[in-house]
N, C-alpha and C positions, 0 to 999 in steps of 0.2 A: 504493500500500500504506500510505504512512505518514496518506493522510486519510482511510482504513477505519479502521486502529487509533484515530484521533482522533476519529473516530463509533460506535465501540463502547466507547473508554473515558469517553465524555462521556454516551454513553447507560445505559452500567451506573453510573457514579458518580451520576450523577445521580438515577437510581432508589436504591440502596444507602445513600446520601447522606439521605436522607428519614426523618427519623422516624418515622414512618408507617408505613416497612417495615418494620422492625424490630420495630415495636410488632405487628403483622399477626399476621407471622410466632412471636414470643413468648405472643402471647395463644390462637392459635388449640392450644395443647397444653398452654395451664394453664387455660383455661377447658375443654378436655374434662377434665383429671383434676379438677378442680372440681365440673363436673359430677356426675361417675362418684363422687368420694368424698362428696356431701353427697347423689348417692343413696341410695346401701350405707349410712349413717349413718342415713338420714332414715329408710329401709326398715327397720331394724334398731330404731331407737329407738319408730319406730310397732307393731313386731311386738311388742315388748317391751313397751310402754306396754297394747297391747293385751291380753294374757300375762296383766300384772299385773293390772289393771282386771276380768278374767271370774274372778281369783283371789280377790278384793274383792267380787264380787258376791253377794250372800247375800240379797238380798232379791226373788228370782227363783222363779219354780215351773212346775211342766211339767204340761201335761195330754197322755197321753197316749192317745190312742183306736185305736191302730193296732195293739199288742201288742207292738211292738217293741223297745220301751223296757225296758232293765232297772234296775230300781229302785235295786239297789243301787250303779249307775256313778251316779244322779242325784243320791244321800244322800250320796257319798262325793263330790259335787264340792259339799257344803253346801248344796244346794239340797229343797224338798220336793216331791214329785210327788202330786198332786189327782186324786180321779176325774172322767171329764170330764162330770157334772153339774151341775160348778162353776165351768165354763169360763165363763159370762155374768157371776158374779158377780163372779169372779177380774178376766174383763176389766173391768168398773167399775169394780175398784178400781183397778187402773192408769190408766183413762183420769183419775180423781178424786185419780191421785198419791200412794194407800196401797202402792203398788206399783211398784218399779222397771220388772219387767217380767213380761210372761208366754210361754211358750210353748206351743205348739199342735202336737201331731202327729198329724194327721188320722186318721181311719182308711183314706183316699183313701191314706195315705202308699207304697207298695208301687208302686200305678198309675201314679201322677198324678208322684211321686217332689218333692212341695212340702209344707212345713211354713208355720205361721204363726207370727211374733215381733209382740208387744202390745208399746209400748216407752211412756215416762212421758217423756216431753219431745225433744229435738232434738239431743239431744250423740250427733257424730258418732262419737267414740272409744266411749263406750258402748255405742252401737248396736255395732260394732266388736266389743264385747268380750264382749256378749249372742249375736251370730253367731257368733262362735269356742267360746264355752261351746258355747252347740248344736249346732255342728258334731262337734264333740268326743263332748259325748253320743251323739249319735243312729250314730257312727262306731264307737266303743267300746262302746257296746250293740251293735250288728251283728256284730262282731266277737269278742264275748266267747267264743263257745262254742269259737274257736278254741286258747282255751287256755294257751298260753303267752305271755306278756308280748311277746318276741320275735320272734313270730313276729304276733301283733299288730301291732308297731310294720313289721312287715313289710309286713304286708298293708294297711296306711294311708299308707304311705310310699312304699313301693315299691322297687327297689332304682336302683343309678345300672348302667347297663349300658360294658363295657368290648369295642370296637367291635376284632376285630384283622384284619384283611384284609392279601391277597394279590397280587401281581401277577408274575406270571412268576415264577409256583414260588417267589418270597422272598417275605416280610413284609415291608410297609410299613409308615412312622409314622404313616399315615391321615392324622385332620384338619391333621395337623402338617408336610404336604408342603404344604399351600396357605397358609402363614399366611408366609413369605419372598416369595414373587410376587405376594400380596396386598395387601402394601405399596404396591408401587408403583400400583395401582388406587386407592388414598386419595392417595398423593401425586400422582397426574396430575389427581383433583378440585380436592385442596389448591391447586397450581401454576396450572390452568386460568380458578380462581377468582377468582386476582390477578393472576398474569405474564399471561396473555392478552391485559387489559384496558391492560396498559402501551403495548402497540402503539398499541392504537385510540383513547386518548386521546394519544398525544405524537403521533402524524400529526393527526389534527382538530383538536386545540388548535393543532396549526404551520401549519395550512391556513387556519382559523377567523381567529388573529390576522394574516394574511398574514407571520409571520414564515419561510415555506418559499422565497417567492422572494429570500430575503437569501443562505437555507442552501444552496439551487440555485445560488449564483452560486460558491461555493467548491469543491461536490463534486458528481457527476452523478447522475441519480435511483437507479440501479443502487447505488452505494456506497453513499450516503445507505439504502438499503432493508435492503441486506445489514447496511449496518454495527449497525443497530437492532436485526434481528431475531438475531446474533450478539451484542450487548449485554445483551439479552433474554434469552438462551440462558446468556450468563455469569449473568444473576440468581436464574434459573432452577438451574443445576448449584449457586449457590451456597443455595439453598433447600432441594437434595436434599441438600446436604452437611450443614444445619441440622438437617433434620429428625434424618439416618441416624444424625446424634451423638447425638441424644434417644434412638431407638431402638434403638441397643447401649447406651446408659445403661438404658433402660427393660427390658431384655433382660437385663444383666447382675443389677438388682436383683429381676427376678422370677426367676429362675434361682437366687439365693440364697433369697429368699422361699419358690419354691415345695418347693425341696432341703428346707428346714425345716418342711415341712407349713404355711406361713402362709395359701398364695394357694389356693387352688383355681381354676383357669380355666374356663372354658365351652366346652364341644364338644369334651372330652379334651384341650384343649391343654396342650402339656407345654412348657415350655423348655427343658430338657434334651435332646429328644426334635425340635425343629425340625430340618427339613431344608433345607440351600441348596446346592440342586442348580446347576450349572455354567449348563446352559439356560434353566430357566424364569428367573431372576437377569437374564441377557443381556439374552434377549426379552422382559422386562417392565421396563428398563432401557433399552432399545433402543425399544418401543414408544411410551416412555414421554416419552424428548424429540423423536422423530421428530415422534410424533401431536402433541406443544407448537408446534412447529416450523408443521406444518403448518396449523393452528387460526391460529396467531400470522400468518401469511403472509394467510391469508380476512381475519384481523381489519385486514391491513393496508391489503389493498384496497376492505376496505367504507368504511375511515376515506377513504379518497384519492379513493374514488368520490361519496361523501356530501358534499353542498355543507356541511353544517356537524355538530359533535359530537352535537346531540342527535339530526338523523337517522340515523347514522353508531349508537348507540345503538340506533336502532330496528330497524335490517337486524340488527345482530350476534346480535339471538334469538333467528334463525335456527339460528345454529352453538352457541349456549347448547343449545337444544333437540336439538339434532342431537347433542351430548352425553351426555344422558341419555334420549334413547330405548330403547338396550341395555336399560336397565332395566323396561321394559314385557314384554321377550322373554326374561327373566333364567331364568328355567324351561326355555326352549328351546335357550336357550343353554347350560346347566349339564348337561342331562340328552340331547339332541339335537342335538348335532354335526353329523350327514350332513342334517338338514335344508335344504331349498334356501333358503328365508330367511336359515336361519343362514351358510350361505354368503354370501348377497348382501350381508347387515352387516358380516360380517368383510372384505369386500373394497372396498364403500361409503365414498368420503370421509369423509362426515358421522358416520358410525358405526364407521368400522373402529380406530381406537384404543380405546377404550374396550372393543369386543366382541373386540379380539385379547388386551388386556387381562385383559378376566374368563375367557376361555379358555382362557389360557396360565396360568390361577392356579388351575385345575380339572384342567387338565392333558387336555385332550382333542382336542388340536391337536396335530398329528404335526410333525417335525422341517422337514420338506417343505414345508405345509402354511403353518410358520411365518416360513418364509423366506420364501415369496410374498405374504404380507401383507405384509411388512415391505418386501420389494422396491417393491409397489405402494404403500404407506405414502409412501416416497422419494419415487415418482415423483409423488406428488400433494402433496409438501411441494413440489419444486420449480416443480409447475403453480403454486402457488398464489404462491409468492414472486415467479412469472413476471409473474401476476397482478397482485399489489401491484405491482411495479417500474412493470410499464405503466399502470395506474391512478394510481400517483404523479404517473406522466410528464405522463398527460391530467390529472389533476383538481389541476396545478398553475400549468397556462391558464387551468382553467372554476370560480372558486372559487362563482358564482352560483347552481349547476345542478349536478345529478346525473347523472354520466357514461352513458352508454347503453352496451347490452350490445352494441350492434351495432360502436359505434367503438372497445369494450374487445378486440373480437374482430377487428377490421380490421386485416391489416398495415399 
């Protein structure tokens, strides 16, 4: 016992210990809000810049041949409307740069549902903002007979729809049941992406540099195996602990954000209004270091079987890929449960984390249903640790050569 505890705390220290991690770990949720804010920013100051620019535009004219056009939305956005006699002349002058631009709306416009824009040079924002005038016009002349301001801005706009559904005679929070079980489908990528890889590099670098027959003389391959993939497991829980503090910080401030009208979310989500339901929480908790567990034990024996790191590298793609397959069937999976595919992935080593995952975050996986993944889940974390231990054992004689499946499978 006391040289397992001394191979799980020398293999979490030694991870946790690493600048590297830490930086990983901090970067990977200031460079997504980085992201996401210098979109919304950039999206905003472009919509804006655009806004202003079709407001500045005055030296623009409209031919129109379609009848559609009302004159008075074109005079009142500063601009002059030509009869289209003058369409050749109009466009020379813009191609010769007496003209910003021109527009064109065919008499095809009804059919064919295409206009033409003449533009004087290459600026992208211009063009931009000759688009959005025109859009504008041709939207608002359509719309005029409608009458009311209001109800214009209705029929252009459209309204946001408010989704309320039922199950078992109650009302649910809709999209706000799936956004707590969701989580842990981001953080099993997040985790998979880094902790995986700790296995498969500290076995192949300790094979590679022949430092494993020094480590074999102190503790047997079993300990040594366990101890890792429990060291692992502590770096792991200590990642989810990382993130889940970000995410009741991230949670508490949009909770006050959106209570104040600041945020508006996407797909009705509410913070107020999330749900964390007892089960899905578990099984996507439970899923979540089981299927790490299990991933972590393949990667162990690919490295022990692999005469060196970089082919060790090369096998592991397999399980990379076998990761995000789910997402190929991510349709069949959300919306067809009883299909037999969908059964086979949910139960499948290579896929069944990730696919018990997205279906215990949609919620279409019975109580029953979700115990027996996770049962089977187990039993193929511990095929796999079986795996890696024996593969240790052999590919810590053969460091020349790549273990064969026959003497991995031989008593």
């Amino acid at each position: 016992m006391a040289k397992l505890s001394s191979v799980v705390r020398h293999e979490y220290l030694t991870i946790v210990k690493q600048p590297s991690f830490w930086i990983a770990m901090i970067a990977i949720p200031v460079l997504f809000g980085v992201v996401i804010a210098l979109s919304i920013i950039g999206n905003k100051a472009s919509a804006d810049r655009i806004e202003e620019l079709a407001k500045d535009l005055q030296n623009v004219v409209v031919v129109d041949e379609s009848g559609l056009i009302n004159r008075e939305v074109v005079e009142g956005a500063g601009l002059t409307m030509h009869p289209a006699n003058k369409t050749n002349s109009l466009r020379e002058e813009v191609r010769t740069g007496k003209r910003e631009a021109l527009i064109v709306f065919p008499a095809s416009l009804e059919e064919e549902r295409q206009y033409q824009i003449y533009m004087s040079g290459n600026d992208l924002t211009k063009m931009g903002g000759v688009q959005s005038l025109s859009t504008s016009i041709l939207k608002t002349s359509l719309f005029l007979p409608l009458g009311s301001p209001s109800v214009i801005a209705l029929a252009q706009d459209g309204a946001n729809s408010e989704v309320i559904s039922y199950k078992d005679g109650q009302q649910t929070a809709g999209f706000n049941e799936y956004v707590a079980p969701a989580v842990f489908v981001i953080l099993f990528y997040i985790i998979f992406a880094f902790s995986v890889s700790y296995m498969l590099t500290s076995v192949s670098e300790e094979k590679e540099n022949r430092s494993m027959e020094m480590v074999l003389t102190y503790v047997k391959p079993r300990t040594l195996i366990v101890g890792k993939l429990l060291g692992v497991s502590l770096v792991t829980l200590t990642q989810i602990a990382f993130f889940a503090i970000l995410a009741v910080i991230g949670y508490v401030i949009l909770q006050q954000t959106s209570a104040g009208g600041g945020v508006a979310l996407p797909m009705g989500i509410d913070p107020g209004r999330i749900v964390f339901d007892f089960w899905p929480i578990f099984f996507g908790f439970a899923f979540l270091v089981v299927g790490f567990l299990m991933f972590a034990g393949y990667m162990t024996a690919t490295a022990a079987a692999a005469p060196s790191s970089k082919e060790a590298n090369n096998f592991s793609s397999v399980f990379f890929i076998g990761a995000f397959i789910p997402f190929y069937f991510i349709m069949m999976l959300v919306t067809n449960p009883e299909n037999g595919i969908v059964k086979f992935l949910t139960f499948f080593p290579l896929t069944s984390p990730v696919v018990a995952l997205i279906r215990n975050t949609v919620g279409n996986m019975s109580l029953l249903e979700s115990w027996l993944a996770l049962i089977v889940m187990i039993f193929f974390m511990f095929v796999s640790v079986w795996i890696a231990v024996k593969a240790f054992r052999l590919g810590a004689l053969e460091f020349g050569s790549t273990i064969k499946l026959s003497k991995l499978l031989k008593k």
